[in-house]
BAZA-773512 format. One record per residue (C-alpha): residue number from 1; residue in three letters; x, y, z. Coordinates in steps of 0.1 Angstrom, whole numbers, plus 5000, padded with zeros to 4 digits. Example, Ala and Ser with C-alpha at 12.3 -4.5 7.8 and 13.67 -1.06 7.14 Angstrom:
! residues 2
REC   n res    X    Y    Z
REC   1 ALA 5123 4955 5078
REC   2 SER 5137 4989 5071
//
This chain:
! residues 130
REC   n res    X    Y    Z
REC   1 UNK 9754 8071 8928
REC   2 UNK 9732 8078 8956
REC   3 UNK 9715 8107 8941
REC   4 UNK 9707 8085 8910
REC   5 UNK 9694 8057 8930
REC   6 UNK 9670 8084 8951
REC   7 UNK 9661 8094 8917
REC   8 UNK 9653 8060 8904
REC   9 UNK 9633 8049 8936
REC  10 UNK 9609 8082 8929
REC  11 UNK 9605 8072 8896
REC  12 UNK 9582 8045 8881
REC  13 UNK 9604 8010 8881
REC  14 UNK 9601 7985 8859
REC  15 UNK 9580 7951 8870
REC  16 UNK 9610 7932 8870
REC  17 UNK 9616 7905 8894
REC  18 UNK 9636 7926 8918
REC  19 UNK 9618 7959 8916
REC  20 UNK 9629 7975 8947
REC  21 UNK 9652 7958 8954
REC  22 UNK 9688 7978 8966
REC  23 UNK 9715 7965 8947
REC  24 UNK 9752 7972 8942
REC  25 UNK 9773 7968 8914
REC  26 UNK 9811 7960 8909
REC  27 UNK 9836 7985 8896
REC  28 UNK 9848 7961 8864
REC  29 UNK 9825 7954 8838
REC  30 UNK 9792 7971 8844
REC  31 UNK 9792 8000 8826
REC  32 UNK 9764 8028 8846
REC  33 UNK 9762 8058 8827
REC  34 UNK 9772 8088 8840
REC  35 UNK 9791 8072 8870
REC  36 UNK 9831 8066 8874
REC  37 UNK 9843 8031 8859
REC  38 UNK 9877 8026 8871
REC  39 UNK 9876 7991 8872
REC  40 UNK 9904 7993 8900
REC  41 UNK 9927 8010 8886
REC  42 UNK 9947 8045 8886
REC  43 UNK 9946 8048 8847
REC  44 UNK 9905 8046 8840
REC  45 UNK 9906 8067 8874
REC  46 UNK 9887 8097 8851
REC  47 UNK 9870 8071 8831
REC  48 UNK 9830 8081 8832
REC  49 UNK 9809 8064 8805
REC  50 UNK 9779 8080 8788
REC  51 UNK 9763 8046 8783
REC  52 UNK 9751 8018 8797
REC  53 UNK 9767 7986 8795
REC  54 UNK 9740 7954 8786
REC  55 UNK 9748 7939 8821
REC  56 UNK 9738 7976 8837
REC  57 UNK 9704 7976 8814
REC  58 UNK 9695 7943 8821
REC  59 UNK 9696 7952 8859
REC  60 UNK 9677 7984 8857
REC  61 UNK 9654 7963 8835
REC  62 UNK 9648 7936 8865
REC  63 UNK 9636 7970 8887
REC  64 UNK 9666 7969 8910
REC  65 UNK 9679 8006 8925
REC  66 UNK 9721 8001 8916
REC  67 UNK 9728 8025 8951
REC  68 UNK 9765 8024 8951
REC  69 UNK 9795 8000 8934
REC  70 UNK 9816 7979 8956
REC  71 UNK 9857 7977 8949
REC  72 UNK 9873 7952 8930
REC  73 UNK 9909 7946 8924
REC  74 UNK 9928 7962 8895
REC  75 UNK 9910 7946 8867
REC  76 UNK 9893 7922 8885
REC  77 UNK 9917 7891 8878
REC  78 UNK 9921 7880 8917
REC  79 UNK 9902 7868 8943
REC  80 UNK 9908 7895 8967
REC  81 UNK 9904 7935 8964
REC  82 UNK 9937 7951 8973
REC  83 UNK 9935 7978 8941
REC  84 UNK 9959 8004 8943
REC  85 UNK 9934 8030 8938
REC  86 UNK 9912 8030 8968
REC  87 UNK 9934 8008 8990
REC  88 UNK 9923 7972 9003
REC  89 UNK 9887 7964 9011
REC  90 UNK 9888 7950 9046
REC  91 UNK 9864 7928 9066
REC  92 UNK 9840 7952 9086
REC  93 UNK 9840 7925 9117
REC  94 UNK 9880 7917 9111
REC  95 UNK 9898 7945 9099
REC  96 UNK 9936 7924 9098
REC  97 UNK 9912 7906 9069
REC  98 UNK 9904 7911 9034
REC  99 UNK 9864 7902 9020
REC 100 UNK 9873 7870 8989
REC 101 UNK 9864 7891 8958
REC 102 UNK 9843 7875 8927
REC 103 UNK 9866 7874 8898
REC 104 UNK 9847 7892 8865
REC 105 UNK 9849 7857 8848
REC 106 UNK 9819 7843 8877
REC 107 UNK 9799 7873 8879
REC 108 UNK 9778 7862 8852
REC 109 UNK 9769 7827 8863
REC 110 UNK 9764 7839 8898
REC 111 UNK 9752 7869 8899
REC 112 UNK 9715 7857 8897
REC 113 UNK 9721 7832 8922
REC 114 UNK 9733 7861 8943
REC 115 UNK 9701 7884 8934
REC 116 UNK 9682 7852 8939
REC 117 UNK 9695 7848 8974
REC 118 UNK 9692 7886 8980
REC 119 UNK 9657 7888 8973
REC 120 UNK 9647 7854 8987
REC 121 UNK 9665 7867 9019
REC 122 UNK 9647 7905 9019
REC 123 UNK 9611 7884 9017
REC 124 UNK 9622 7863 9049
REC 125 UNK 9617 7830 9029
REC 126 UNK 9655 7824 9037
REC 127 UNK 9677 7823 9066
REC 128 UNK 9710 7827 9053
REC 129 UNK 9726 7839 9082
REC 130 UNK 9747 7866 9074
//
């Protein structure tokens, strides 16, 4: 995904809300065309779409650069990213811990909360810490 990010950054972006902004997108769900869907899982592990999914145009269509996709776990039911696949996701400052995933079913509701956050945080109008 990088290379399609660098080529979306030299491009003319959309004047969405987030245009800029670096984003990443979850392996379940968001279908990015061109770029492996496996949604966690050994059998889509070939799986690469030739379309974009609504969630994935409506992104691109806010002006954020979709850099890379984080793990989930196989099919995205549990709160935690263990998958099979790529192995468990571990805490970069705790490795003996595992990052709590977003189940699919919340992405929707909170992923503009999340973008707002992002954003808010990236202008400095928000001290969130971490």
């Amino acid at each position: 995904m990088y290379e399609l990010a660098r080529i979306a950054a030299d491009a003319d972006l959309p004047d969405g809300p987030f245009k800029g902004v670096p984003f990443l997108m979850k392996d379940t769900l968001a279908v990015y065309a061109g770029v492996p869907l496996t949604n966690g899982s050994r059998f889509f592990k070939d799986f690469v779409p030739d379309h974009d999914s609504e969630m994935a145009k409506r992104f691109k269509a806010a002006g954020v650069i979709v850099v890379g996709e984080t793990d989930t776990p196989e099919f995205g039911p549990v709160p935690f990213s263990e998958p099979e696949l790529f192995g468990p996701t571990r805490n970069p400052w705790d490795v003996s811990r595992t990052p709590l995933a977003m189940p699919p079913v919340a992405v929707g509701e909170l992923q503009g909360k999340r973008s707002q956050v992002m954003a808010m945080k990236l202008l400095g109008r928000l001290n969130a810490g971490g």
